[in-house]
N, C-alpha and C positions, 0 to 999 in steps of 0.2 A: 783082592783090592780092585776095586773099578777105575777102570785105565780111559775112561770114555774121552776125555780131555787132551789125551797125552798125545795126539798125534804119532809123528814120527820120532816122540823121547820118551821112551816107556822108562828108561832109568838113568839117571844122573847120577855120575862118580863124582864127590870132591874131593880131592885130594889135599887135603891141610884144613880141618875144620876149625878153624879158630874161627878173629872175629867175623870176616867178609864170607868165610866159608859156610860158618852156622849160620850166619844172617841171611847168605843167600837161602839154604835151605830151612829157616821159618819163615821165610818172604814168599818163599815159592809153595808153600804150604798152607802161608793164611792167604794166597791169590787162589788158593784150587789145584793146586797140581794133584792129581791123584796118581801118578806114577811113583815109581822109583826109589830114593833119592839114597844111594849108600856113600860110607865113609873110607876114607884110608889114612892113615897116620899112626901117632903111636894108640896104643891101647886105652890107656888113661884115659887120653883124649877123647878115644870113638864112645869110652861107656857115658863120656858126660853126656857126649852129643845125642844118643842115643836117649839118654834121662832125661836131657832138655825138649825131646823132638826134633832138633837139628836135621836128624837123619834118621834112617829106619836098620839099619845095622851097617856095619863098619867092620872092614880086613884092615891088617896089617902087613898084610902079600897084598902087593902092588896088581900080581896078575888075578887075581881072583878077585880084587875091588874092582877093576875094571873091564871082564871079560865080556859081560852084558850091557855095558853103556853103551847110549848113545851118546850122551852131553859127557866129558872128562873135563873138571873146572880144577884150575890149575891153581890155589889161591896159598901159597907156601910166600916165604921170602925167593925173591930176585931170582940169586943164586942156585938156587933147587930149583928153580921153574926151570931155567937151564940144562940142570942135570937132565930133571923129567921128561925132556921134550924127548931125546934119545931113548930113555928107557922106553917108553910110551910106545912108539912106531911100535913095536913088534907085536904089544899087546893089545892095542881097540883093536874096534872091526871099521873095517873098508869105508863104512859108509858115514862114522862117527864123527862128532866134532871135538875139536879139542881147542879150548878156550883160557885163559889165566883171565887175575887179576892184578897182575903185577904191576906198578908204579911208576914203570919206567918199558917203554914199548920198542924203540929201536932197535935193543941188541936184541931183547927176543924174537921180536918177528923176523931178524935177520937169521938168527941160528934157526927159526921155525922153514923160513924159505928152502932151507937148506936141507931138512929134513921130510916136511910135509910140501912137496912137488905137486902132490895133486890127493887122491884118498888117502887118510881120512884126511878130512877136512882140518886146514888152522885157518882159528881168525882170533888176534889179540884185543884184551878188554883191560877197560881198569875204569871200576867205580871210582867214583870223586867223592866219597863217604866213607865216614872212619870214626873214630874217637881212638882219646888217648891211651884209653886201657888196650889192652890185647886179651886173646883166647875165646873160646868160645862162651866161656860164662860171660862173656861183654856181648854175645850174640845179641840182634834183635830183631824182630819184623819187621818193621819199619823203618830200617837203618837205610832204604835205599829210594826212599820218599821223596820222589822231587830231585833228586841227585843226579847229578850229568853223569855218565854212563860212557866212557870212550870207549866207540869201538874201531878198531885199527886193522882191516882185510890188507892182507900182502896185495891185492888186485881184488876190484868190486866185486870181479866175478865170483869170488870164494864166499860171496854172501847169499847167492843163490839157490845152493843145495836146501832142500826141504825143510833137515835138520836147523839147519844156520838160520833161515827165515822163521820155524818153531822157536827158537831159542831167543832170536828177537821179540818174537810176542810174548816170550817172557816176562823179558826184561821190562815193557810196556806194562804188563797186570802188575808187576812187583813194583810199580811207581818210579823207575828210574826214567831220565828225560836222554835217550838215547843219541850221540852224535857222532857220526862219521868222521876221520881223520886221518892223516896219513901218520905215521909213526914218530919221523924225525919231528912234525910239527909241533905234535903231543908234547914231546919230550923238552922243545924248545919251551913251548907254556910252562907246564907246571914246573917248571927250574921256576919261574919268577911267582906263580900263583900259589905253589904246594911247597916245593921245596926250602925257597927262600926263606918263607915264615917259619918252618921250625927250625932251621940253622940258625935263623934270627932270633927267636926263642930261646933256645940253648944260648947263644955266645949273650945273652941278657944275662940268665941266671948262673953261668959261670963269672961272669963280672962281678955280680953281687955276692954271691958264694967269695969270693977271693976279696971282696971289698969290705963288707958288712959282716965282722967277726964273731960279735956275738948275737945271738939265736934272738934274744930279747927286740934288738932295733929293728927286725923284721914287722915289729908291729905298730910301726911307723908308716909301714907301705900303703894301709888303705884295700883298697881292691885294684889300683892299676897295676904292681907288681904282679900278681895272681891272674889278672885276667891275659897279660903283656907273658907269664909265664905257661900259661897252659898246655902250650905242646912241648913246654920240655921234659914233661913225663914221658914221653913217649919211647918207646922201645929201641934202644941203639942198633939192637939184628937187624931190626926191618929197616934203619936207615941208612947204614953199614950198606946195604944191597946197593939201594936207591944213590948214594954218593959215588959207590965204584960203575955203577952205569949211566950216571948222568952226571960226569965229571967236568965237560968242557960247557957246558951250559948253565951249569951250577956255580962254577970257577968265574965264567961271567957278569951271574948276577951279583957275587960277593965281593966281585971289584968292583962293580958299580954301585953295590949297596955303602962299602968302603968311603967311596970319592963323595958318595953325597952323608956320611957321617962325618967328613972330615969338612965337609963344608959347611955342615951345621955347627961344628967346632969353631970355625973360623968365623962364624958369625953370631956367636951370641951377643953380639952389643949393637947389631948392624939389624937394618930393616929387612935384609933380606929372609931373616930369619921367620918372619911375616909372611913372605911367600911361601917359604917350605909347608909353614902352618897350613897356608890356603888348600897349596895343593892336596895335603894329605889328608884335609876335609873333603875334600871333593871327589877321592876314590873311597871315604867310608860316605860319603852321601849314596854314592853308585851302586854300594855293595846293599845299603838297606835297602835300597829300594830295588834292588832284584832279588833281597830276602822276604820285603812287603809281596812284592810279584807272585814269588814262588805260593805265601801262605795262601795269597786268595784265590790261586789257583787251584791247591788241595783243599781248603774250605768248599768249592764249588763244585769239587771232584768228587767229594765224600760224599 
């Protein structure tokens, strides 16, 4: 295989190739990468990834997926990133980076501090790109197109190693729009930008579920119920993680999401209910037009 590209990451372990795991490895594959790219998880999994292209072969020994990495991408549920981080120390080499994609960055990069002092290297990540399906047969290329990219270094300096600045230019050819942040920040945001909208999602269609009996009046809804539902398909394991690490900022925004559904209550016959409307035209005006932003930006990139 010709490595000419690869700088300092002739091979990249992922660890959990589902969706962000196989998307990273056909992203980093239809960008050029000619290194590396192997799998670890269960079996099943590594032969799909390996059918799709995901990856070029897959262990289900931990130590033998990762002996020759240089990149180890952490991309599991929450919970298991945790685990991993301990397993992990014994088995890269010295000079490696180890990176997730997990959801929620404060507690890991504090149990990583804990762990990763100094070689190999940690620096926490988490794409802002997803869909509602999971596994790797939802993989895609282009799943990281334009998408903010958080990346969370315990200290700047840990962005410096070779590796770590390779691994950024990665993330740049695979179209992710990369941003630096501090951990607890991260975590404080996406409680109100990520988090909120599928807790809100869900307690939607659990209303209606317990409201709307039978199956038939559902086709009353139109397309706002279905569009107002779409992340409540989403997978409870992976959100299970994400609520037990991001509890006091979560807990926050759903008393504040609370107090302003009980205000909307209290005003349906009142004008103020006119303002709510304003406002919440004015964060979906903001959102298109940093979705218009984004398209003419990759139209011009292409």
């Amino acid at each position: 295989m010709n490595e000419d590209n690869t700088g300092p990451i002739r091979q990249i372990t992922i660890c959990g190739v589902g969706l962000i795991g196989g998307s990273l490895g056909l992203a980093l594959r239809k960008a050029g990468y000619r290194g590396r790219i192997v799998g670890h998880g269960r079996p099943v999994t590594l032969e799909k990834a390996v059918r799709l292209g995901a990856i070029d072969s897959g262990s289900p020994n931990m130590a033998e997926a990762v002996a020759d990495a240089d990149v180890v991408y952490l991309s599991t549920p929450i919970l298991n990133i945790l685990e991993l981080l301990a397993k992990l120390r014994p088995l890269v080499k010295e000079e490696a980076l180890v990176t997730d994609a997990g959801s929620t960055k404060a507690v890991i990069c504090e149990k990583a501090a804990e762990i990763y002092s100094g070689r190999p290297w940690f620096v926490g990540g988490h794409p802002m790109a997803g869909k509602e399906t999971t596994g790797v047969e939802s993989a895609d290329a282009d799943l990281f197109q334009n998408a903010r990219y958080a990346v969370t270094p315990y200290s700047r300096h840990h962005l410096d190693p070779p590796v770590v600045r390779a691994f950024m230019g990665w993330l740049d050819r695979i179209g992710a729009r990369v941003l630096i942040l501090d951990s607890e920040v991260h975590d404080e945001i996406v409680a109100w930008t990520s988090h909120l909208p599928q807790l809100a999602s869900t307690a939607l269609a659990v209303s209606v579920m317990d409201n709307v009996k039978f199956p038939d009046d559902l086709e009353l809804s139109a397309g706002g119920l279905r569009d107002a539902t779409r992340l409540a398909e989403s997978a409870y394991r992976v959100w299970r993680d994400i609520c037990l690490t991001n509890t006091d900022n979560l807990a926050r925004a759903l008393t504040t999401m609370a107090q302003v559904l009980e205000n909307l209550r209290d005003n349906l016959r009142t004008r103020d209910l006119e303002h709510a409307f304003e406002r919440a035209n004015e964060l979906r005006k903001g959102l298109k037009e940093q979705s218009g932003s984004r398209s003419e930006k990759k139209e011009v990139g292409s």
